[in-house]
LUMMAR-345624 format. One line per field, with one value per atom (N, C-alpha, C, CB): residue number from 1; residue in three letters; atom name; x, y, z. Coordinates in pm, whole numbers. Glycine has a CB too. Layout:
milum (NUM; ...) $
romar (ALA; ...) $
guti (CA; ...) $
X (X; ...) $
Y (Y; ...) $
Z (Z; ...) $
END
This chain:
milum (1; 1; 1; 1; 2; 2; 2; 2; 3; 3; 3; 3; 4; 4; 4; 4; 5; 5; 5; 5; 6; 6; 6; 6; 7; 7; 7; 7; 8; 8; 8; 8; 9; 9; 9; 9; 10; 10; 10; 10; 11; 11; 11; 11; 12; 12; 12; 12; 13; 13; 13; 13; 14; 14; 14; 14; 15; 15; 15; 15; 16; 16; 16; 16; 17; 17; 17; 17; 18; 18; 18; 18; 19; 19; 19; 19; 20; 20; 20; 20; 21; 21; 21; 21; 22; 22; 22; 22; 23; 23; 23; 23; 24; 24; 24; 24; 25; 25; 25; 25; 26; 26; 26; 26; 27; 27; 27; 27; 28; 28; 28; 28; 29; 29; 29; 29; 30; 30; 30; 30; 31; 31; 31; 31; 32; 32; 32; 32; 33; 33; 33; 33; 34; 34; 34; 34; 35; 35; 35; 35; 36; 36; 36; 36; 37; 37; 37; 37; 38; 38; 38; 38; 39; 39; 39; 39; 40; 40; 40; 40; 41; 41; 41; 41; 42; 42; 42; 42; 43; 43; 43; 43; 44; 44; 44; 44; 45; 45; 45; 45; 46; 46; 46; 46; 47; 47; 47; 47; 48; 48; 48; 48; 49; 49; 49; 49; 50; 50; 50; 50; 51; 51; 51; 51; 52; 52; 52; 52; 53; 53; 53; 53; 54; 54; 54; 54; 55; 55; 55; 55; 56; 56; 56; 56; 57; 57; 57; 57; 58; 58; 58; 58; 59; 59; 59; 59; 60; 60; 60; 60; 61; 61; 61; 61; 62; 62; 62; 62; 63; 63; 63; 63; 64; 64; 64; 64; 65; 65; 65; 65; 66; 66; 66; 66; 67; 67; 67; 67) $
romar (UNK; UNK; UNK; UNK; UNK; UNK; UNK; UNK; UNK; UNK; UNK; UNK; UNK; UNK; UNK; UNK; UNK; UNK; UNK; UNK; UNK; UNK; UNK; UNK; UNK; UNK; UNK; UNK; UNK; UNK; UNK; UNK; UNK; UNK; UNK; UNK; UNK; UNK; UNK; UNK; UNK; UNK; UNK; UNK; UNK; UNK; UNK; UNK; UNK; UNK; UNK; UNK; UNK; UNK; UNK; UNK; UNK; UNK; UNK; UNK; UNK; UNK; UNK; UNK; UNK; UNK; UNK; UNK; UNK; UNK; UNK; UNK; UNK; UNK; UNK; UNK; UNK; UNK; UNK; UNK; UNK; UNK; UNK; UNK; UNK; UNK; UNK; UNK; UNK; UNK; UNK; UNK; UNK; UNK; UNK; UNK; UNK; UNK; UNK; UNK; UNK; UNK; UNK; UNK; UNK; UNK; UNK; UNK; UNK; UNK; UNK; UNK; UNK; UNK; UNK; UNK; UNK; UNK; UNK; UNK; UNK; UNK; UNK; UNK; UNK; UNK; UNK; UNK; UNK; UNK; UNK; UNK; UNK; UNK; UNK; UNK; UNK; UNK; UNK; UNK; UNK; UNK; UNK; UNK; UNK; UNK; UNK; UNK; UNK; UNK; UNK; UNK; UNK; UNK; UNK; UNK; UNK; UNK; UNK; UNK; UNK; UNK; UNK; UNK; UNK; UNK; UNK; UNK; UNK; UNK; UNK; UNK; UNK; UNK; UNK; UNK; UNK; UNK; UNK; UNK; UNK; UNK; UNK; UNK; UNK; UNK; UNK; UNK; UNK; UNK; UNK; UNK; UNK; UNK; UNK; UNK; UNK; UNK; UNK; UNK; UNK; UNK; UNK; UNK; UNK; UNK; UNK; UNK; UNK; UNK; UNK; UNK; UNK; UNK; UNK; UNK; UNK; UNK; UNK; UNK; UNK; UNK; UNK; UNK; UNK; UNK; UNK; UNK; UNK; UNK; UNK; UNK; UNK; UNK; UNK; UNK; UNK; UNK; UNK; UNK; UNK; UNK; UNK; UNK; UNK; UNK; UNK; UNK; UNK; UNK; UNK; UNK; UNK; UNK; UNK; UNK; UNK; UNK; UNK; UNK; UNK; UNK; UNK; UNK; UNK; UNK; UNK; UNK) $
guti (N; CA; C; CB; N; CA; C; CB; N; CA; C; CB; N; CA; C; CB; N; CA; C; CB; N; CA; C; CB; N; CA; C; CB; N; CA; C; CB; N; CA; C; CB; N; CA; C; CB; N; CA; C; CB; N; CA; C; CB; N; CA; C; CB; N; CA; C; CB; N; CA; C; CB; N; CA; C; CB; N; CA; C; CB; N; CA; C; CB; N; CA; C; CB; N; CA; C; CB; N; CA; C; CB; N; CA; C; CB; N; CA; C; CB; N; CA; C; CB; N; CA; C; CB; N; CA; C; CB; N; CA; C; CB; N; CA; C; CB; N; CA; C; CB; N; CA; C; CB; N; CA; C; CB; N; CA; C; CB; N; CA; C; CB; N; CA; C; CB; N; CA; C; CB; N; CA; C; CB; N; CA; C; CB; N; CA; C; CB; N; CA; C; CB; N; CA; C; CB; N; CA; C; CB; N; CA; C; CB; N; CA; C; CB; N; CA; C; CB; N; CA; C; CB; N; CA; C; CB; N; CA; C; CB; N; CA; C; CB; N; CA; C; CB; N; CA; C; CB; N; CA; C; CB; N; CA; C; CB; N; CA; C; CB; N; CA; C; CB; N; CA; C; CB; N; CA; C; CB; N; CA; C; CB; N; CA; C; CB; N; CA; C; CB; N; CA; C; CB; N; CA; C; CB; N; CA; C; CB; N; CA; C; CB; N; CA; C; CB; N; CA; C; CB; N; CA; C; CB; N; CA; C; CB) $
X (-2188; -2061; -1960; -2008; -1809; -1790; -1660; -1855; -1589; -1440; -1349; -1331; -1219; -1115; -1017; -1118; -912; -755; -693; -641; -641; -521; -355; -549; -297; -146; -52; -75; 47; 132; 258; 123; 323; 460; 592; 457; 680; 792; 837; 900; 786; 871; 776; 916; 614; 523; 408; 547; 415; 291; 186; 361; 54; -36; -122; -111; -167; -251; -383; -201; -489; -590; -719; -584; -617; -658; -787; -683; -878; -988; -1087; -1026; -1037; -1116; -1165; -1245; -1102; -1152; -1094; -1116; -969; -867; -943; -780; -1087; -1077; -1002; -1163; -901; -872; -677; -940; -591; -487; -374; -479; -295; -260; -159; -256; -108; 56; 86; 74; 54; 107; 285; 30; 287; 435; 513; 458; 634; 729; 833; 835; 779; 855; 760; 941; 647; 538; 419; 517; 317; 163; 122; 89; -24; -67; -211; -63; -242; -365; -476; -352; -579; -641; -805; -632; -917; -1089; -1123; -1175; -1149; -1211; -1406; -1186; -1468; -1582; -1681; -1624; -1786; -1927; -1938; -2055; -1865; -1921; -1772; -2034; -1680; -1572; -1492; -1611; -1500; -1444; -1317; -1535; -1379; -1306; -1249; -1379; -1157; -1062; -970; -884; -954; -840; -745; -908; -582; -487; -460; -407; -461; -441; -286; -549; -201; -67; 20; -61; 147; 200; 336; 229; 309; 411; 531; 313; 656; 743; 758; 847; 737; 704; 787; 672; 917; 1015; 970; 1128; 845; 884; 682; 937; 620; 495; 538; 380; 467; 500; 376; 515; 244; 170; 39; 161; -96; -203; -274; -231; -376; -483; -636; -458; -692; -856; -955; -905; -1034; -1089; -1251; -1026; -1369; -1495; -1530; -1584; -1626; -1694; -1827; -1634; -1917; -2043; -2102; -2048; -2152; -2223; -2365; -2258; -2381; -2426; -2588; -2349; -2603; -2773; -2822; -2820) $
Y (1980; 1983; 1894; 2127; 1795; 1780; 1760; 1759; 1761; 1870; 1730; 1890; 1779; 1743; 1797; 1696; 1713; 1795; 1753; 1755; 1853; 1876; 1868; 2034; 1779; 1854; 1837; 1822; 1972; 2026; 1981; 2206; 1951; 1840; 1951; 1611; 1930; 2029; 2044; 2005; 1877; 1890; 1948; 1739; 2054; 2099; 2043; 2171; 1912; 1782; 1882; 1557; 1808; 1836; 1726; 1962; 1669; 1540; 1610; 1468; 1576; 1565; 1461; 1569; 1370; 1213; 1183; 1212; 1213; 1228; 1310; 1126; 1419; 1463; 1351; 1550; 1256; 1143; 1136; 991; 1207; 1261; 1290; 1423; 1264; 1330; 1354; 1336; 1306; 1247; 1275; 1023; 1379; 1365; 1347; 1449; 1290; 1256; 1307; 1126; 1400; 1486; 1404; 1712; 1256; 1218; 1207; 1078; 1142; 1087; 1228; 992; 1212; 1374; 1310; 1440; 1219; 1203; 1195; 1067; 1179; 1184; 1216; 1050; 1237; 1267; 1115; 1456; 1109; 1015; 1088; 891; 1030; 1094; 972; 1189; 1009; 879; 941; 774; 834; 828; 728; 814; 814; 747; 719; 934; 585; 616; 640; 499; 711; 729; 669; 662; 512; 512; 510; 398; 579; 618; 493; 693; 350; 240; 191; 155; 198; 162; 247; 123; 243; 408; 290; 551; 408; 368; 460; 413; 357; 473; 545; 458; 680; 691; 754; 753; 785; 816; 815; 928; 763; 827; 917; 711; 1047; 1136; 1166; 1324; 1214; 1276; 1400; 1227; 1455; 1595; 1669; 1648; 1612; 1695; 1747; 1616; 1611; 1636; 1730; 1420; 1763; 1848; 2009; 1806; 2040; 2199; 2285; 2281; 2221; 2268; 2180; 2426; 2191; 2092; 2158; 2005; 2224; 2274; 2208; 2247; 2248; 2191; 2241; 2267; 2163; 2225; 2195; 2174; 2236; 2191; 2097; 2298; 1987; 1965; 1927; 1880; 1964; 1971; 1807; 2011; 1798; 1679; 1643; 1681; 1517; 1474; 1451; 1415; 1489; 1432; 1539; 1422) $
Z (-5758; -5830; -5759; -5842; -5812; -5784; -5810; -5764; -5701; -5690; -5819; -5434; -5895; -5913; -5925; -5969; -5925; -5925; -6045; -5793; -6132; -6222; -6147; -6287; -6226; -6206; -6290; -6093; -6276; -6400; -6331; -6445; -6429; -6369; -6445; -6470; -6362; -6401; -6525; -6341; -6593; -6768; -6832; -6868; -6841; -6849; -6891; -6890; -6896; -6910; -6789; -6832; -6872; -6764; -6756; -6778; -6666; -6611; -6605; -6449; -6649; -6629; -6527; -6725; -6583; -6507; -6570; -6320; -6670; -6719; -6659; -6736; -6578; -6441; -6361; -6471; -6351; -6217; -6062; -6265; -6110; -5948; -5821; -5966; -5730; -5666; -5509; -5688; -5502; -5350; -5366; -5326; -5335; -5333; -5196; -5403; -5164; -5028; -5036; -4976; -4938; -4958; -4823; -4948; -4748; -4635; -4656; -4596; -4781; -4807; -4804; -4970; -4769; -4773; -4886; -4580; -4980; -5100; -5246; -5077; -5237; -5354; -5294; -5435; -5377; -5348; -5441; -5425; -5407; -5459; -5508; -5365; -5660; -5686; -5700; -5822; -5657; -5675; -5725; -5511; -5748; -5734; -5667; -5862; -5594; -5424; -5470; -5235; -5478; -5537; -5407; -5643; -5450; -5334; -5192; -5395; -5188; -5107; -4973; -5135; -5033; -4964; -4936; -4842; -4981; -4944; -5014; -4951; -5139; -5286; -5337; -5390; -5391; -5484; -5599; -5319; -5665; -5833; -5797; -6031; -5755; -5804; -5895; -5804; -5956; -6064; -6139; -6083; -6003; -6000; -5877; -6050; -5911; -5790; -5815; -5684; -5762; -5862; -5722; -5951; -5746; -5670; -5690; -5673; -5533; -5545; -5590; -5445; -5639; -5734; -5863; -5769; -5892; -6041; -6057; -6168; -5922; -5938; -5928; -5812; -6097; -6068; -5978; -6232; -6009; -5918; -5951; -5923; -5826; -5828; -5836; -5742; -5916; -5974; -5909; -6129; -5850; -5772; -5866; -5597; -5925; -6026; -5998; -6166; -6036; -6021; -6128; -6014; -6138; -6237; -6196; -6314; -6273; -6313; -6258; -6487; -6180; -6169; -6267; -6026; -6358; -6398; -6363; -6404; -6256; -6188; -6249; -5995) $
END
């Protein structure tokens, strides 16, 4: 299985990201960044960069691996 993250934004949107999110970085103390980091840990797709004002919460979700 393999992990992704949801997140629900204060105006009550919810991101899915297509379930491709798996990698979120809370380094910044002004946004998170959501990204898909691929297999071989080198390469990644940003897929947002949100301010943590506007995240109501980040949801870790499973999905079903394909093999």
């Amino acid at each position: 299985m393999n992990e992704c993250f949801i997140v629900e934004l204060t105006d009550g949107t919810t991101l899915t990201f297509g379930k491709k999110c798996n990698r979120v970085e809370y380094d910044n103390d002004k946004y998170c960044i959501f990204k898909h980091v691929n297999s071989d840990q080198v390469s990644y797709e940003t897929l947002a960069i949100i301010p943590h004002i506007s995240i109501f919460s980040i949801i870790k979700c499973k999905e079903r691996s394909n093999k």
